[in-house]
VMD Tcl script that draws the C-alpha trace (Angstrom):
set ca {
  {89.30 -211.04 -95.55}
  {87.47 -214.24 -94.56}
  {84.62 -212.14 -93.59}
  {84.28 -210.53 -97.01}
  {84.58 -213.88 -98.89}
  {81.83 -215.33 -96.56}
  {79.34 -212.26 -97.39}
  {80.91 -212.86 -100.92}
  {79.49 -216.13 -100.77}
  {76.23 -215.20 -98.89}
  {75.55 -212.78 -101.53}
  {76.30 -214.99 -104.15}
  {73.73 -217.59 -102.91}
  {70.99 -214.57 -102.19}
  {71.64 -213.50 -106.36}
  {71.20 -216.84 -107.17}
  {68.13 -217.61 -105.44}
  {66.57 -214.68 -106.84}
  {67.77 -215.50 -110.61}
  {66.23 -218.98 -109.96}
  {62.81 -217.77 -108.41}
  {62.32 -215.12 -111.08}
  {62.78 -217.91 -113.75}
  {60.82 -220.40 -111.90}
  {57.70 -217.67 -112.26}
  {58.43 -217.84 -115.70}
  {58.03 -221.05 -116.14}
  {61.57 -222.16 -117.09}
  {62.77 -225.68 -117.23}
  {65.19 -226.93 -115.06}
  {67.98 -226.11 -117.53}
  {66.47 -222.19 -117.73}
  {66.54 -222.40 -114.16}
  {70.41 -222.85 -113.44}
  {71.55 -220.36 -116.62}
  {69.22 -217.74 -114.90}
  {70.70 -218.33 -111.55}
  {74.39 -218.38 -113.16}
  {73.60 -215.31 -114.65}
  {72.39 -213.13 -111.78}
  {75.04 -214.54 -109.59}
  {78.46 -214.22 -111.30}
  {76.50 -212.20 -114.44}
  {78.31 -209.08 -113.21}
  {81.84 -210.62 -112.27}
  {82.43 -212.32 -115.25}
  {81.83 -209.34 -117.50}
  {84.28 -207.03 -115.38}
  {86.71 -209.49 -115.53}
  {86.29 -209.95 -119.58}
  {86.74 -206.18 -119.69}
  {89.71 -205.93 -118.15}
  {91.06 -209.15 -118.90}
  {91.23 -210.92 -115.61}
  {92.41 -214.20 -115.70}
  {90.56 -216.64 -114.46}
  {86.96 -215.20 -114.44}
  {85.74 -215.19 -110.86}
  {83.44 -218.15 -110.87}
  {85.93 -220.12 -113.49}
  {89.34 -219.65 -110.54}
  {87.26 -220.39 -107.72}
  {84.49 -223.33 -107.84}
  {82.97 -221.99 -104.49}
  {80.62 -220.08 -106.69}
  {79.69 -222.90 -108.88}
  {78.68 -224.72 -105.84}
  {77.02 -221.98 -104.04}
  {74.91 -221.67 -107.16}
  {73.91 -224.95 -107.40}
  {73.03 -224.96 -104.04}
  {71.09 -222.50 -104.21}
  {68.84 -223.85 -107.47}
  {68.48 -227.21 -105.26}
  {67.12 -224.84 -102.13}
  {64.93 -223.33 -104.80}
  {63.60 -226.15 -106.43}
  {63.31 -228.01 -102.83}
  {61.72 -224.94 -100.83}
  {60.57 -222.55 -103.37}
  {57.04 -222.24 -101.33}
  {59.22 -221.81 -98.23}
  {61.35 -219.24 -99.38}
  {58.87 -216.79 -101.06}
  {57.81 -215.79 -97.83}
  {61.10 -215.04 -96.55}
  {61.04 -212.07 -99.16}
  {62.98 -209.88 -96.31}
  {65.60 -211.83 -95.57}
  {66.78 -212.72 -99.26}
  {66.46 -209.07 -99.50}
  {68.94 -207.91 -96.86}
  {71.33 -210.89 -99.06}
  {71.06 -209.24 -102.07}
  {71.83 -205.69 -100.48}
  {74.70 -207.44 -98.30}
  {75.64 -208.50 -102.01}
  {75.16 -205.49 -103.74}
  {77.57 -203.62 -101.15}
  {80.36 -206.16 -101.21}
  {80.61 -206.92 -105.24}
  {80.50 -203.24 -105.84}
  {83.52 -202.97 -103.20}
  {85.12 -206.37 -104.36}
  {85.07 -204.98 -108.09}
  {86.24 -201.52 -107.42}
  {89.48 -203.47 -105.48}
  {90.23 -205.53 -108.05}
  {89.82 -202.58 -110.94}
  {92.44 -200.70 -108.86}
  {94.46 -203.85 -107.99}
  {95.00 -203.74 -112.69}
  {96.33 -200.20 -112.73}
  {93.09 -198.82 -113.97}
  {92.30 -195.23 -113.27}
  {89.91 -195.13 -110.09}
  {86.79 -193.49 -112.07}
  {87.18 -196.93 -114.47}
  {87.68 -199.05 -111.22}
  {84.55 -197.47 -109.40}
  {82.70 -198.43 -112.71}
  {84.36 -201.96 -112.82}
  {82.78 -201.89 -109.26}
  {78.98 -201.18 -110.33}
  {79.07 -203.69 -113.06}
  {80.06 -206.33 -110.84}
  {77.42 -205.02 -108.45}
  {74.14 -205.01 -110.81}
  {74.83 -206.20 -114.29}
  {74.22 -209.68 -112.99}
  {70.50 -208.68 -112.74}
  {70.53 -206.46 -115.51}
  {71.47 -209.83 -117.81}
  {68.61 -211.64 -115.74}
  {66.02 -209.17 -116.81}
  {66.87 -208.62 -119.89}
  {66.51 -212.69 -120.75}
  {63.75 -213.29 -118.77}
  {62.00 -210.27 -121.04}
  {61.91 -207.54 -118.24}
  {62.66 -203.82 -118.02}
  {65.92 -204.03 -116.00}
  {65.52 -202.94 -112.08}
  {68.08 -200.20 -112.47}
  {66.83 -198.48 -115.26}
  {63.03 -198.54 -114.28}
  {62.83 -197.16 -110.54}
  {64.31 -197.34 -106.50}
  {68.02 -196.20 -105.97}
  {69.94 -199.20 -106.74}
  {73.48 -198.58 -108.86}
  {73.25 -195.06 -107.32}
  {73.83 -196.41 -103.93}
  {77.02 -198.13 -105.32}
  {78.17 -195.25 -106.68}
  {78.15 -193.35 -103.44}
  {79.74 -196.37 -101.87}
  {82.29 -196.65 -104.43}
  {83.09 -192.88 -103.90}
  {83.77 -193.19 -100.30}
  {85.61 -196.02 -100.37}
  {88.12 -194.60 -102.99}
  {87.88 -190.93 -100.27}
  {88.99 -193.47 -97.65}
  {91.64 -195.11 -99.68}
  {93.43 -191.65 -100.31}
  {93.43 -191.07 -97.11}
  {95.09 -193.88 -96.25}
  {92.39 -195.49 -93.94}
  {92.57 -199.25 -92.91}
  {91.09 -201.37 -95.56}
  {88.96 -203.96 -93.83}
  {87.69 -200.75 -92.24}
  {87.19 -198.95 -95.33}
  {85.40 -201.77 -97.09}
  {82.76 -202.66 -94.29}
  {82.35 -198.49 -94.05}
  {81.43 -198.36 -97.61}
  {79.63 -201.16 -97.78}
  {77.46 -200.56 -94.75}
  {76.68 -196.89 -96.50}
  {75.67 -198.92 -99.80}
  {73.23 -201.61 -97.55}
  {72.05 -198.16 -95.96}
  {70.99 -196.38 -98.61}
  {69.37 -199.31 -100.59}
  {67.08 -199.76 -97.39}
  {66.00 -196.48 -97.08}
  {65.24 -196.15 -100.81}
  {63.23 -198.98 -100.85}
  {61.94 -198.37 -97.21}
  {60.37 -194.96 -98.22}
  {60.17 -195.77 -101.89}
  {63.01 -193.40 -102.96}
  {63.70 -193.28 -106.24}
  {65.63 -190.72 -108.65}
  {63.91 -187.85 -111.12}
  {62.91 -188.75 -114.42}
  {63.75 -186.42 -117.39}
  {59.98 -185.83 -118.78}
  {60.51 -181.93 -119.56}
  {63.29 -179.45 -120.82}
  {63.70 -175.85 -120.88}
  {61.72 -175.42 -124.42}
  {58.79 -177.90 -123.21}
  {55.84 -175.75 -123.09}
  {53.51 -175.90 -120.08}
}
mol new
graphics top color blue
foreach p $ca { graphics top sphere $p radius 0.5 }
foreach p [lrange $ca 0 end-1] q [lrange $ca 1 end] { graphics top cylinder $p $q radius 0.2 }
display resetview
């Protein structure tokens, strides 16, 4: 488990750094910066756990997160010229991320009662709706509804992990399985540019 708190915590930091930068190119005060950063981090936590009434919220019953995020706004503000060019590496962060909140929501979904098709959709909001809020206030078209494979890939993570679970497999070995998958697929979608069809025509379009 201290493992998956760690990359918890690493992806935590790699959300936040991206919340801040994106808001720093948009020419947010100091103030915008943080909220921004908040957002993106713990964004997705906080509203699974206010749907399913989850007491405390992540970030509010552990202050880890509060600190990595302000950590993470001082690295910003400190090395922002620094850490644009290390585009990559915050990138394989946020996909480390991406695999374990999807996996950390979809446990804690099932660890309420709730049926596993609600878990494995607690699981994808913990996952992206922390940059879906950070687009949406800093006036963008949100990453997951625009293009690449990016809630998909937690959705086929989130399947297999819940395939594993019936089957009774180890859980540490189920969660780094899955999440590997999810880290997988988001770099080969971005990697070869994958993305999913767009609904342009129906059956009555004429051609």
């Amino acid at each position: 488990m201290e493992l998956i708190y760690t990359l918890d915590i690493l992806g935590t930091f790699a959300f936040a750094i991206s919340g801040a930068l994106v808001a720093s190119e948009k020419n947010f005060d100091l103030f915008g910066v943080l909220i921004i950063a908040f957002v993106t981090a713990v964004g997705g936590g906080m509203l699974r756990d206010v749907l399913i009434n989850a007491h405390p919220i992540n970030w509010i019953g552990d202050l880890n997160y509060v600190w990595t995020i302000l950590a993470a706004v001082i690295t910003t503000i400190l090395f922002k010229s620094k850490i644009l060019p290390l585009s990559k590496t915050l990138f394989l962060f946020d996909t480390i991320g991406l695999g374990v909140f999807t996996l950390l929501g979809l446990q804690k979904g099932l660890a309420y009662n709730l049926h596993p098709i609600i878990a494995l959709i607690m699981g994808m909001i913990s996952a992206v709706f922390g940059g879906v809020l950070r687009d949406i206030l800093t006036n963008k078209v949100p990453l997951i509804f625009e293009k690449e494979i990016y809630a998909s890939a937690c959705l086929v993570g989130g399947v297999l992990y819940l395939s594993l679970d019936y089957f009774e497999v180890n859980q540490n070995v189920s969660f780094v399985f899955a999440a590997s998958i999810i880290f997988s697929i988001r770099l080969v979608a971005v990697k070869f540019h994958l993305q999913l069809p767009k609904i342009k025509d129906d059956l009555f379009t004429k051609k």
